[in-house]
N, C-alpha and C positions, 0 to 999 in steps of 0.2 A: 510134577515135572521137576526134573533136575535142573537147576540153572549153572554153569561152572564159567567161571572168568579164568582166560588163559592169557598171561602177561607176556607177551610177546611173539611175533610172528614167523620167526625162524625157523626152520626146521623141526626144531624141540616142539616148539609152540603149535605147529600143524598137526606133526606125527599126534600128540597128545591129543587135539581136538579128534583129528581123525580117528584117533583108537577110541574115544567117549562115545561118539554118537554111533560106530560100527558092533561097539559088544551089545549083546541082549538081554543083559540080566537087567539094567530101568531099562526102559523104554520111554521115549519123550524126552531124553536130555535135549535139551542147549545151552550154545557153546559162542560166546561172545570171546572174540581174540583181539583182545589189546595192545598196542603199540603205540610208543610215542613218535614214531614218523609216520608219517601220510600214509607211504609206502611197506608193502608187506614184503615178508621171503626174507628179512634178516641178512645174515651170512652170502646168503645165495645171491642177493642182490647189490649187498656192501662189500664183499670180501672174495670172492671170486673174481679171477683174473677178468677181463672181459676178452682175451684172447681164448678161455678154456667156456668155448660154447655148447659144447655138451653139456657139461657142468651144470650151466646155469642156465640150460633147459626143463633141468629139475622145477624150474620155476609151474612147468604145466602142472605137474601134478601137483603140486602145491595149493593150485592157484581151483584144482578139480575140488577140495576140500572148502578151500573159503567159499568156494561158488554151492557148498552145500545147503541146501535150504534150513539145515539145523546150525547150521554155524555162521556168522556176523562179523564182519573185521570192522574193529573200530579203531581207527588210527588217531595218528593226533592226542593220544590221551596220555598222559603223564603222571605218575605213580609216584607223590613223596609229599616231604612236607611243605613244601610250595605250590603244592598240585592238588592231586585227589589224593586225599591222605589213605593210607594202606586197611587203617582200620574201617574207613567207608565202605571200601573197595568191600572187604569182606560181611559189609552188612545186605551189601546188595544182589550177594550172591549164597548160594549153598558151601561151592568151594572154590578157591582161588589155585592155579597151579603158575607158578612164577618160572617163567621160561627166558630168561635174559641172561645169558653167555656170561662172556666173561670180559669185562668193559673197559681194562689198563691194561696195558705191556709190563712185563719185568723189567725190573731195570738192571744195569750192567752194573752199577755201583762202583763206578771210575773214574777217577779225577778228569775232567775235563768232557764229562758226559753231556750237560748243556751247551757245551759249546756252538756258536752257528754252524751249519751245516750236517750238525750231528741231528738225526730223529729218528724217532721208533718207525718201525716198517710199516705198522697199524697206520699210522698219519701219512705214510706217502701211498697207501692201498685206497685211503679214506681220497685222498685226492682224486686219485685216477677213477673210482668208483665212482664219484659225485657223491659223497657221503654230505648233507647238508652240516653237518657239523666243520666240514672242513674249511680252514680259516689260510693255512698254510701252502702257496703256491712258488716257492722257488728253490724247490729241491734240483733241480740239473741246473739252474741260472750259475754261469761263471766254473761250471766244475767238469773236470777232464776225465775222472780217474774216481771211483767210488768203489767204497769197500761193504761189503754184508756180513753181518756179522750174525751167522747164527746156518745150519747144514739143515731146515725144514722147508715143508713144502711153499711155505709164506718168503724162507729167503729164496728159493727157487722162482718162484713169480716175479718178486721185486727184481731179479737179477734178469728174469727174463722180457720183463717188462722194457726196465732201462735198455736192452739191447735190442729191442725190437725197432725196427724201421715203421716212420710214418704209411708205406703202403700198406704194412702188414696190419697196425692199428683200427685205421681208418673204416675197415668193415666192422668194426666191432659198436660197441656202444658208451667207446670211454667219451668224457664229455670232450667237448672242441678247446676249452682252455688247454687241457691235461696233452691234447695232440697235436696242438702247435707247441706246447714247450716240448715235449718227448722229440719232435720231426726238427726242435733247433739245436737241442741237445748236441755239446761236444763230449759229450761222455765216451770214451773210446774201451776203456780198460776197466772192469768191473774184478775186484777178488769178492767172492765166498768161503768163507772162514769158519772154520771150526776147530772148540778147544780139541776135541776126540779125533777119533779116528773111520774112516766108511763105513767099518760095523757095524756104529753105534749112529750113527747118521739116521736121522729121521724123516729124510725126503724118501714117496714114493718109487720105484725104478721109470714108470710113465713120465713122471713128472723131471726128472733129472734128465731122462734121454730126449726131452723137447730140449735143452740147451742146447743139443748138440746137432740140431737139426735147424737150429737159427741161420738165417743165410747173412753169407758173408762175414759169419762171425767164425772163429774159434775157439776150441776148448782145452784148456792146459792144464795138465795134469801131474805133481810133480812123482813121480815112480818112488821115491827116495822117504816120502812122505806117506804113500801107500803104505810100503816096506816095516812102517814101526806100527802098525796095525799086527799086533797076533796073529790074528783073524784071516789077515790077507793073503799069505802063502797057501794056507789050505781055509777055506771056506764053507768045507762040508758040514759042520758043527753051525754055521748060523740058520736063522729063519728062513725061507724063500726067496720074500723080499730082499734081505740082506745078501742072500749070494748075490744075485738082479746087480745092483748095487756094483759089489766088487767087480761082479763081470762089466761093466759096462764104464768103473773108472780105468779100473786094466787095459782096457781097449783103448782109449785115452792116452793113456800111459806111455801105450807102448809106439805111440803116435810122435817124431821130432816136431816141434815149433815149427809151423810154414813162417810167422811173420807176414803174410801178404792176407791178412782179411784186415776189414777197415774198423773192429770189434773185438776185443780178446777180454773172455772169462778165464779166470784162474781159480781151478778147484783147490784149496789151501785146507791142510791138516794137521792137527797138535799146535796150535796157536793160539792163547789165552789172551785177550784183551788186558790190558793193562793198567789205558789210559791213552787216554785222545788229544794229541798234540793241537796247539793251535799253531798257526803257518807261520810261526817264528819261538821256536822253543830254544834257551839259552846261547841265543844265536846265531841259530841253526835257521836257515831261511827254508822251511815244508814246501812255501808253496811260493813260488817268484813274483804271480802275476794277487797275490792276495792282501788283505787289508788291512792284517795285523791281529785279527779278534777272530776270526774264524777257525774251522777245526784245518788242519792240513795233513793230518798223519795217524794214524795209529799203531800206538806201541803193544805188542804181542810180547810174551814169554810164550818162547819155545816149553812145550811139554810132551812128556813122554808115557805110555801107559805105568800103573800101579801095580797091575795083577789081581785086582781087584774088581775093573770093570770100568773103575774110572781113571784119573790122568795127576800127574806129579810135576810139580814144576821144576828147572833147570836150569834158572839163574844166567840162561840166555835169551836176550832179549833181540827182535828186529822189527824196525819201521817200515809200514806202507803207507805207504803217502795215498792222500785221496781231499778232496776237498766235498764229499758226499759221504758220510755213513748213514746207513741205514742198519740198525738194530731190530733183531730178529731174536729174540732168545727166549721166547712162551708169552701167555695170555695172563691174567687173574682176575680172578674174581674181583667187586668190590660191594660192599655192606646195602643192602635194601633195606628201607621204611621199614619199619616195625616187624622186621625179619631176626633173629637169631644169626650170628658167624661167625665162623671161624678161623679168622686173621691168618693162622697156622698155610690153611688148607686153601684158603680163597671160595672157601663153600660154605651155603647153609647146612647146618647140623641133619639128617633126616633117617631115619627107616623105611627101605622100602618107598620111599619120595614121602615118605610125610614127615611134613617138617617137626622136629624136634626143639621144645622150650624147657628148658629150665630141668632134665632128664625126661620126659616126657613126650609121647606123640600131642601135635596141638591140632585138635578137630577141625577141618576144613581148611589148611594151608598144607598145598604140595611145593614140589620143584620138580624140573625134567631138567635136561640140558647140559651145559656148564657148570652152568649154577649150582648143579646138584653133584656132581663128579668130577668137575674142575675138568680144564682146556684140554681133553684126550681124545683121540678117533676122529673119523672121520665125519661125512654126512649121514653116511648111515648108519654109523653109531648111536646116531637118537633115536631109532627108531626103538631096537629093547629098553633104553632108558627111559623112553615116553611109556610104553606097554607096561615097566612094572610099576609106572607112575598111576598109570591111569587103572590097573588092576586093583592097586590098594584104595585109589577113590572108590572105586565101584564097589570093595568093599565095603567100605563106611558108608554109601548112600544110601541107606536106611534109616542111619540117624539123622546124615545131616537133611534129608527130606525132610522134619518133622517142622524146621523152623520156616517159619513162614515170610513172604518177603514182597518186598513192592510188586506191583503188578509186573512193569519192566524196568529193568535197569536204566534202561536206555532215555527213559523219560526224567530218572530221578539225578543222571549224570548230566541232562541238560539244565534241568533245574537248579543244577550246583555252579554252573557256567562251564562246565565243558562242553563242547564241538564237537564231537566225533568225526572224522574224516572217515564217512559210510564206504562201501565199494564203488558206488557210482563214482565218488570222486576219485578213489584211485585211477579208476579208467581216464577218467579227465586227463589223471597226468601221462598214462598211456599214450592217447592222444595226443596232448603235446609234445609230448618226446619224437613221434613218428614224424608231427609237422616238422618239428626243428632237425631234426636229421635231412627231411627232405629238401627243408629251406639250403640247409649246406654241403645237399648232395650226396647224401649218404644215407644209410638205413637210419635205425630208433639210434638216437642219441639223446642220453641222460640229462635231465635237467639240475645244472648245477647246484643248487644253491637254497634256501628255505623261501627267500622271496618266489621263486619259480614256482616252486611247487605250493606256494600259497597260491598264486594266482591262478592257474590250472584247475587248483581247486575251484576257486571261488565261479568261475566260467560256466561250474555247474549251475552251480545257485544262481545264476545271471540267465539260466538258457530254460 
């Protein structure tokens, strides 16, 4: 019997279990999936709008594979030198495939980036999600005017999120903190910014044309900003996507300011961050009603396309004032326990998903994911990156069959003081989420916080 540990429950992490136990060439694999939350489904569950509920319907099929009788989700377990050390991990298995994303934001590398009110888009997606990691709750407190910084489908959300009204929230399953702050929110005036130009934009065309289907909000578009896009005049030369795109900020475009919605997004193009004012820069008062240390403006340089694909700067600069940015500008990787990486790339070194040491394949360590291709595509972009992950296992499953191994893992990880958080207790927190939505009127809502989902858990072991 094959035994294989899959590090993390996301997408990656499923698709790969599911592809192990559905080929035919072993027979008898199992498939233990690892995560260090309670909670399975990754991305789908931390990082998904909670307004895009198709999306995160995906959750069913997800959830058809853990519910497999060859596969085990064991939560709760954490992978490093403080934890279960990585070389354990691999003694108690055949093969290990390391499925964990990509777990930092880039940074903008701009004077005045720490600033208060300045935060990466990850930390205010992690609020609204109930990510238990989340410590940070006063992203809209005191702020009128917020800027995003970055034209993907993550700054698309965050922009859509802030301009969402409390009716529209309320069915979803953001938690109740995240929807009384959102419903007190004076956030009015949201800009979305990018260095480039709509080309080169990396939001979906679905995803961009819900801003404009926001009620009571508006969408501005400056035509003039279109206009230094190549690309824009004739459009035939781009991707599908990319036309979608043009055609639908055009439409925008060609649209005057009403001025009478009580919400205004601003689509912004060819503007490079610079540097993040606080609300009194050389005397200059950003922000009238602010405290002195906070962020209140962000400085852009005007750019212009290269001819090259990318953008030039023009030694014209302009302020937008905001006392909220949120920073969107990609994912990265960061280094695993006794893993090989490559700082360059934000990835393990690998062939074919099998991880590479020292020029060499290293027998029985994969990756899928992230982690192994770095923050590209979509959701279902894992699935071929798990398939030719789990191909090259199946290959080697011959050899590494040979080495022989505790009876179950499961018994050797308690023995070491790990807990697993089995499936029954995920349901646990199922269950609690549905009471606590109903307690406040509302469908499933998310339990904030790691005290919650401890306790949920433990109501098992209590019942």
């Amino acid at each position: 019997m094959l035994r294989v540990a899959v590090v993390g429950s996301g997408p990656s992490g499923v698709y790969t279990a599911q592809g192990l136990v559905q080929q035919s060439q072993v027979p008898g694999v199992r498939v233990d999936v690892l995560d260090r939350l309670p909670c399975p489904y990754g991305l789908v569950r931390y990082g998904v709008a909670p307004d895009h509920e198709k999306i995160k319907s995906l959750q069913n099929s997800l959830r058809a594979v853990l519910e497999d009788e060859r596969v085990r989700f064991l939560g709760g377990v954490r992978i490093g030198p403080d934890a279960l050390p990585a070389a354990r991990l691999r003694e108690l298995y055949h093969a290990v495939v390391y499925c964990v994303g990509a777990a930092t934001d880039r940074r903008l590398g701009v004077p005045g980036e720490d600033l208060p009110g300045s935060w990466s888009a990850t930390e205010f997606v992690s609020w609204y999600s109930a990510h238990p990691d989340s410590a940070a709750d006063a992203f809209v407190l005191g702020a009128r005017s917020a800027v995003v910084i970055g034209v993907g489908n993550v700054a698309v959300d965050v922009t859509r999120i802030l301009a969402r009204g409390a009716a529209e929230l309320s069915p979803t399953d953001i938690p109740q903190a995240a929807l009384a702050a959102l419903a007190a929110s004076r956030v009015t005036e949201i800009s979305m910014v990018g260095r480039r130009g709509p080309s080169q934009a990396r939001f979906t065309t679905k995803e961009l044309r819900e801003l404009g289907a926001l009620p009571d909000t508006e969408v501005i578009v400056d035509p003039r900003e279109l206009e230094l896009d190549p690309a824009y005049a004739d459009p035939s030369g781009l991707p599908a996507a990319g036309r979608r795109n043009v055609e639908v900020l055009r439409s925008w475009a060609a649209v005057p300011p009403r001025g009478d919605a009580s919400r205004t997004i601003r689509l912004r193009f060819f503007l490079r961050p610079v540097a993040l004012l606080a609300d009194q820069e050389g005397g200059l008062l950003m922000d009238q009603q602010g405290a002195g240390d906070r962020v209140g403006a962000v400085r852009f340089e005007r750019t212009v396309p290269d001819g090259r694909g990318g953008v030039t700067g023009t030694g014209r600069y302009e302020d937008i004032g905001a006392q909220l940015v949120l920073r969107s500008v990609g994912y990265r990787g960061v280094p695993l326990d006794g893993l090989p990486f490559d700082a360059g790339l934000g990835t393990v070194p690998h062939v074919a998903g099998r991880v590479v040491r020292d020029g060499a394949t290293a027998p029985g360590e994969y990756v899928a994911g992230w982690i192994k291709r770095g923050p590209t595509g979509v959701i279902g972009s894992n699935r071929p990156c798990a398939k030719e992950t789990v191909t090259s296992l199946i290959e080697d499953a011959p050899v590494l069959e040979r080495r022989e191994l505790p009876a179950d893992p499961l018994d050797a990880l308690r023995a070491a003081g790990v807990t697993p958080v089995e499936w029954a207790g995920w349901q646990a927190i199922e269950r609690a989420e549905a009471e606590l939505g109903a307690s406040l009127g509302r469908g499933v809502v998310k339990l904030p916080d790691w005290a919650a989902l401890r306790a949920a858990v433990a109501r098992t072991s209590d019942s």
